[in-house]
N, C-alpha and C positions, 0 to 999 in steps of 0.2 A: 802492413808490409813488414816482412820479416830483414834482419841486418842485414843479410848477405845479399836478397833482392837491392834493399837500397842502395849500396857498395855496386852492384851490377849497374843501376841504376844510371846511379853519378857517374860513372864510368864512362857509361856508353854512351852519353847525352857531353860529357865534355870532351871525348874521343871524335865523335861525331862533328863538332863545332872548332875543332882546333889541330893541328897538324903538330903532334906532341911525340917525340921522344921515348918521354915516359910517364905515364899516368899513375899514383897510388893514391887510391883510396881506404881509408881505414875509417871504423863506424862503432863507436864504441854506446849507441842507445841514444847519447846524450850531447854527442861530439863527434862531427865530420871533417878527420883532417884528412886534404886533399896536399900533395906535390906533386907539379907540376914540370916535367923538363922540357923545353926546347929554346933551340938559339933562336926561336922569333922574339923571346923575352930582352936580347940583348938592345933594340932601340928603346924599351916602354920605360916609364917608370914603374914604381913600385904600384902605385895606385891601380896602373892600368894593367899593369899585369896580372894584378886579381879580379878588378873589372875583367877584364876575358876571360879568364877561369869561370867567375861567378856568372856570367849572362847564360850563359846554356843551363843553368841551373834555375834561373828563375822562378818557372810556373812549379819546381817542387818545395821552393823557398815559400812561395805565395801560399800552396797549401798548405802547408805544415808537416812535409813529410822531412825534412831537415829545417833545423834550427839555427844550431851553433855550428859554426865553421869558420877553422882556420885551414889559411891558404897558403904555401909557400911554394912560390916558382924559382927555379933555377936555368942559366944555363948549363948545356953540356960540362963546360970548365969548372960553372960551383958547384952541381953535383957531382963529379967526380972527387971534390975537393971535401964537399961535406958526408959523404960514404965514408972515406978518409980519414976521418976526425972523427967522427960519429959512428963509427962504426962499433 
């Protein structure tokens, strides 16, 4: 499977499973960094707000179509806040 399929992929499988904001995926071969925005993160912990990220991904973590992945959720407030700073 080619990057930008996977990138589609992860997309539309955590688009799919979660009522998100905003979704970025970036796929560099060997690393899938996923951010995540929406204020349903503002009850979870940290743990479980990648657990939610990470569950609709499962059956392509099992194959082996992604490996490595980092996960960073935000609300509305910190991504605004880290566009901001980060930019």
């Amino acid at each position: 499977m080619e990057v930008g399929e996977i990138e589609t992929l992860v997309n539309k499988l955590i688009n799919e499973a979660l009522e998100l904001d905003e979704v970025h995926v970036t796929f560099d071969g060997s690393q899938c960094r996923i951010n995540a925005v929406s204020d349903m993160f503002d009850d979870l912990s940290r743990v479980k707000r990648q657990q939610a990220v990470l569950k609709p991904l499962a059956d392509i973590i099992k194959d082996g179509t992604i490996h490595a992945i980092t996960v960073k959720t935000f609300n509305k407030a910190q991504w605004k806040r880290d566009k901001l700073f980060n930019s």
